[in-house]
C-alpha positions in Angstrom: 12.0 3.0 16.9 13.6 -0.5 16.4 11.5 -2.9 14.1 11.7 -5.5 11.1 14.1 -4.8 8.3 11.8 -4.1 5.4 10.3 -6.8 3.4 8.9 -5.9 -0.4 6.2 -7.7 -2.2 5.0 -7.8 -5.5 1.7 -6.0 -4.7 -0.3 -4.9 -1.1 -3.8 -4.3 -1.0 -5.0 -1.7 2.3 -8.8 -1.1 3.0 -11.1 1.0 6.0 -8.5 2.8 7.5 -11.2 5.7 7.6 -8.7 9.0 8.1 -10.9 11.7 9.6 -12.3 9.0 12.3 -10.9 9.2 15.8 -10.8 5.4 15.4 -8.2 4.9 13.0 -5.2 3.5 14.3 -2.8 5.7 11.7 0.6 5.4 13.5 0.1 1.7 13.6 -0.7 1.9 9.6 2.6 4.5 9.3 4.6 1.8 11.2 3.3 -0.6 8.8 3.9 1.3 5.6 7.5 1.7 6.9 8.7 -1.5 6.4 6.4 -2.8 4.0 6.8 -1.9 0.5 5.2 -3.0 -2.8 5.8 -2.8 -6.4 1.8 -2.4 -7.0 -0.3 -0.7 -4.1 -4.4 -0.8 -3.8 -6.0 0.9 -1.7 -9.0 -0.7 -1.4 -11.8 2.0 -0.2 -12.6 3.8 2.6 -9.4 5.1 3.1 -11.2 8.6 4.2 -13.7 8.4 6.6 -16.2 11.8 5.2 -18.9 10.4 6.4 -17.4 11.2 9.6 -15.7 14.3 8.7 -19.3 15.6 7.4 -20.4 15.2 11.5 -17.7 16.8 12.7 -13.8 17.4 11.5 -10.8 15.6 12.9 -7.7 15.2 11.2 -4.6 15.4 13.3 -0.7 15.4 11.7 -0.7 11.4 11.8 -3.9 11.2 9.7 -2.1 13.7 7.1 1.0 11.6 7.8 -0.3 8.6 6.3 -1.5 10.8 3.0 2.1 11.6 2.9 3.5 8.3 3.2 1.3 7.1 0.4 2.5 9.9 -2.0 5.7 9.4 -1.2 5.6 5.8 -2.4 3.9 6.8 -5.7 6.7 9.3 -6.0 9.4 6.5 -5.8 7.4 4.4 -8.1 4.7 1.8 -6.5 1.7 1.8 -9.1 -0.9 3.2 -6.3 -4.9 2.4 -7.5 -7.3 4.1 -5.1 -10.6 2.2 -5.1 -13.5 4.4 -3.9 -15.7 3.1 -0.7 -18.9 4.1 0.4 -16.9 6.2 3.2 -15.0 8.2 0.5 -17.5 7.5 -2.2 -16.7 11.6 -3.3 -13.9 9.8 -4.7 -15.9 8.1 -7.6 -16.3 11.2 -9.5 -12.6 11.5 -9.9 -12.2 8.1 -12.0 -9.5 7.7 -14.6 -8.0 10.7 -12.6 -3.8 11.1 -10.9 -3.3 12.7 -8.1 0.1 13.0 -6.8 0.7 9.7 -9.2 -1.9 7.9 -7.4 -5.1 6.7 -10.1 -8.9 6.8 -8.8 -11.2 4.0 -9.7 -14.6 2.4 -9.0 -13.1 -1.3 -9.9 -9.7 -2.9 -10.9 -8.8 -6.3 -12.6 -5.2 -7.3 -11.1 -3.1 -10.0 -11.9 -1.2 -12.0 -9.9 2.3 -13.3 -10.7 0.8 -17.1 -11.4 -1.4 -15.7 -14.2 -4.8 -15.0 -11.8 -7.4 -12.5 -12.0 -8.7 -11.0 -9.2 -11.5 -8.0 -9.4 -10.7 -5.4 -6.3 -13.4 -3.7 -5.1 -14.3 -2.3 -2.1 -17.4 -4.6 -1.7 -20.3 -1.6 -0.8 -22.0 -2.0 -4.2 -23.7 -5.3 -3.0 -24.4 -4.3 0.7 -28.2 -3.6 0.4 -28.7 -1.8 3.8 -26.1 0.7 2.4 -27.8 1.6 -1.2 -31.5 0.5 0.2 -32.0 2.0 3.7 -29.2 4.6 3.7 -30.9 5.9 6.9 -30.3 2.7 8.1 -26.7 2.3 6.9 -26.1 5.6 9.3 -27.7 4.2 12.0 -25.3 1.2 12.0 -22.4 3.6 11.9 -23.4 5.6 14.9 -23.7 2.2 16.7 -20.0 1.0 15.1 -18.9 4.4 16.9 -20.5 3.3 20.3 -18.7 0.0 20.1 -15.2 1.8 19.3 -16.0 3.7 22.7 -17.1 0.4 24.5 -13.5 -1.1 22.7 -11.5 1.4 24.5 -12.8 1.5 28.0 -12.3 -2.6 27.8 -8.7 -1.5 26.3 -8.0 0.4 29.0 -9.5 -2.1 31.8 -7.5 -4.9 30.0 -4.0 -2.4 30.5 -4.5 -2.2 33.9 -5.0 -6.0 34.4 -1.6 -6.4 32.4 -4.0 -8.4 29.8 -3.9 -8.2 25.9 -5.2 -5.8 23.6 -8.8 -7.4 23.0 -11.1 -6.2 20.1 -15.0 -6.3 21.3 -16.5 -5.6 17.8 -14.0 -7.9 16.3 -15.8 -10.7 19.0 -19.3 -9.2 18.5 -18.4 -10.0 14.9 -17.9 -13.0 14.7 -20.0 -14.0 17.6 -23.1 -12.6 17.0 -25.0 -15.0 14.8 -26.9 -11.5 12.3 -22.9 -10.7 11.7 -21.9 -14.1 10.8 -24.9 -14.5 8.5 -23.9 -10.9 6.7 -20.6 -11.7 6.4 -21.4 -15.4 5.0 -24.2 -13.5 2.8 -21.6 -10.8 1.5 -18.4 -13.1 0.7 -21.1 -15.1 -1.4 -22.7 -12.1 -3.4 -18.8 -10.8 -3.7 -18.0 -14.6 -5.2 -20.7 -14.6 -7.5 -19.7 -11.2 -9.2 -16.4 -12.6 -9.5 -17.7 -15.3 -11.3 -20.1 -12.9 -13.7 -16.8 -10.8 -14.6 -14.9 -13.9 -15.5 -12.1 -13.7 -12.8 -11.0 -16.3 -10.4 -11.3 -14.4 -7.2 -12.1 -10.5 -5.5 -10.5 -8.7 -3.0 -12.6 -6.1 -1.2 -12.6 -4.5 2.5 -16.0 -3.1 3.8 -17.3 -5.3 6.3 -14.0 -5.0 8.3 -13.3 -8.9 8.8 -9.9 -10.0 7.0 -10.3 -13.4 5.3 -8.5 -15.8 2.4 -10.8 -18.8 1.5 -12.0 -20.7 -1.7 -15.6 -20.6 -2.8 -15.3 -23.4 -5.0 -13.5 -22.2 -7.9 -13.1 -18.4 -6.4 -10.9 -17.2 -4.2 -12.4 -14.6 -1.7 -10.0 -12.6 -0.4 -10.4 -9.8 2.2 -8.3 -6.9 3.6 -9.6 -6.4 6.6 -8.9 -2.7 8.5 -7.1 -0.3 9.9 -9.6 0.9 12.8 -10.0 -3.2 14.7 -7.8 -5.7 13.5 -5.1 -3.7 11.5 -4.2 -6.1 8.5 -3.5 -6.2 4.8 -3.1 -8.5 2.3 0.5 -8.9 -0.1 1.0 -10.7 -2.9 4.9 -12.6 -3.2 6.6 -12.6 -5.7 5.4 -15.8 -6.9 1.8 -14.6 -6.5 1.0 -16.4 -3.1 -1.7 -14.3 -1.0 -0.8 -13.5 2.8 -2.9 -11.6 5.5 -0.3 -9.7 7.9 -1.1 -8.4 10.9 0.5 -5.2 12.2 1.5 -6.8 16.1 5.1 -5.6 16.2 4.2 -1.8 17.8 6.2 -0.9 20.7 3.6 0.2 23.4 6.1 2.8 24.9 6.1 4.7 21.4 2.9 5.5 21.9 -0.2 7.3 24.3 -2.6 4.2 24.0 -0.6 0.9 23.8 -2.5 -1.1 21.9 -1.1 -4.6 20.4 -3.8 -5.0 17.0 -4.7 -9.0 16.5 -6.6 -10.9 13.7 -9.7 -13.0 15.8 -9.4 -15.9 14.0 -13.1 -17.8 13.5 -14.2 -19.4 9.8 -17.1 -18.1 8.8 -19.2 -20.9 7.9 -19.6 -21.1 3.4 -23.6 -20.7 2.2 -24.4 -23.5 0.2 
């Protein structure tokens, strides 16, 4: 498949692309990891979806693919920190511990290339509907499902109309005026632990909505997905931050053409 010449950064940070979910658009992420590269790799939670895998088990050759790909990096040298989510949370009894040259961790402190701190997390640890009303938390992610099914019938309307690729929850999102109020709520509670572990900014994924903005004197910085929008966040060389968003697929390489895209809407700063 023709496609970008590769482009290497100093460091790429990947969040939610929930493997074991029939959601997770893996051969867009495989693409991706083709011709991006990065000295220092995060990946930033929920990378496994065993929430979903628990209901019932689906992991086809692309979902193992992407495992593959990762380890394959590690191999050739990228530093590869796996930050545990509340999807993969299994994952935080294995802290401190390689696998396949990738490290497991709860937290990291990274710096950038201009001398900044930034603690990566995946951001769960200070969603209270997930560690207060777990039942609830469930709930929610029954009713995520039901809008990936409601994202696909509108996918495949939109085909037939010749019309973009179109991402309801994304909208819902950032429409929806409880959404907006979490996600202001949870970029300030991720800004103020940044502040009581003396950095000057987070990235996290969790709440699926990719994001760079300044919180006075913290940066917040979010990755975003790999089931809705399909981005990441890179560090340059000179320690600028950058979303990218995977829009480059070839829709003939593939069963469901899909073309991902970052909904752009600010979500308004709580005082």
């Amino acid at each position: 498949m023709s496609g970008p010449e590769p482009r290497t950064f100093r460091s790429m940070f990947i969040s939610d692309v929930h493997l074991g979910s029939k959601a997770a658009k893996t051969e867009f992420l495989i693409d991706f990891l083709r011709y991006h590269d990065a000295d220092i790799i995060y990946l930033v939670g929920d990378i496994v979806d065993g929430w979903r895998l628990r209901r019932s088990w689906h992991w086809p050759q692309s979902h193992n693919d992407v495992v593959q790909k990762l380890l394959r990096k590690a191999r050739k040298g990228a530093n590869i920190t796996y930050i545990a989510g509340n999807h993969d949370e299994f994952a935080r009894q294995f802290q401190g511990v390689h696998f396949g040259g990738i490290v497991v961790a709860d937290r990291a402190i990274h710096e950038t290339a201009d001398g900044k701190r930034l603690l990566v997390i995946h951001g769960d640890q200070f969603d209270t509907v997930v560690h207060n009303q777990r039942w609830l938390a469930y709930l929610g992610d029954h009713a995520y499902d039901a809008a990936m099914i409601v994202n696909r019938v509108v996918t495949r309307l939109r085909q037939l109309l010749g019309l973009p690729y179109w991402s309801f929850s994304s909208w819902a999102k950032v429409k929806v005026k409880k959404a907006v109020n979490f996600i202001g709520s949870f970029q300030t509670v991720l800004t103020e632990e940044a502040r009581r572990s003396h950095v000057d900014g987070v990235i996290c994924g969790h709440i699926h909505h990719a994001a760079i903005e300044n919180f006075d004197d913290v940066r917040y910085i979010n990755t975003g997905d790999w089931v809705e929008s399909c981005t990441a966040v890179v560090e340059h060389f000179d320690g600028r931050m950058e979303i990218l968003t995977w829009a480059q697929v070839l829709p003939e390489s593939f069963d469901e053409p899909f073309i991902p895209m970052l909904i752009e809407d600010r979500v308004g700063q709580a005082a």
